[in-house]
N, C-alpha and C positions, 0 to 999 in steps of 0.2 A: 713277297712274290719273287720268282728266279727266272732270272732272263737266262738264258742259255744260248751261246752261239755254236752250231753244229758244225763240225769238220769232218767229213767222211772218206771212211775207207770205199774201194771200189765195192759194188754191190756181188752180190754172191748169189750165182740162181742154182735151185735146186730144181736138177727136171723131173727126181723121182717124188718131190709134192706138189710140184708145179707153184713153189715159191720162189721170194725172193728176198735177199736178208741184205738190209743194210744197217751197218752197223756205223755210229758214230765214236770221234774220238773222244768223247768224253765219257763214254763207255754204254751210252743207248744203246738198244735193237729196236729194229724198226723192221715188220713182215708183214709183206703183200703179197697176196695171191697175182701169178703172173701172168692169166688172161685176164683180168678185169680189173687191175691195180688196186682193188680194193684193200684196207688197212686191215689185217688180221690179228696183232699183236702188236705193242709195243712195251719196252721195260725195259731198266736200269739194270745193264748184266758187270757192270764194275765198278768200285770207288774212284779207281785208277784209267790214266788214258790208255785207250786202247789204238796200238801202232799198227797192226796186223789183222788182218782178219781173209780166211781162205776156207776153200768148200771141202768137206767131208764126204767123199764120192761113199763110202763105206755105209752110212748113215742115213744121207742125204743131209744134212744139218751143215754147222759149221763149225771154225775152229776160231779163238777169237783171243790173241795174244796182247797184254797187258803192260807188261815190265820187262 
């Protein structure tokens, strides 16, 4: 079993899904709907720590830098 201690980058709202992405530096995602904080997703988007993470106005998504 893996204990994991999370460090996070600032959270990242999307208003065009009405989410909200927070990503950890150990390279989680973590997505909640942003009226009702409910858990919509989560999952391992890297092997590597992730330093960075910033919103994709374009998208609505995000952008989520590594190395």
């Amino acid at each position: 079993m893996h204990t994991y201690t999370h460090t996070y980058t600032p959270a990242q709202i999307s208003e065009k899904f009405g989410l909200v992405y927070v990503v950890s530096k150990l390279g989680f995602v973590f997505v909640y709907d942003l009226e009702s904080a409910t858990a919509v997703y989560r999952n391992r988007i890297s092997p590597d720590p992730v330093f960075l993470a910033c919103p994709s106005d374009s998208t609505g998504g995000i952008y989520a830098i590594n190395r």
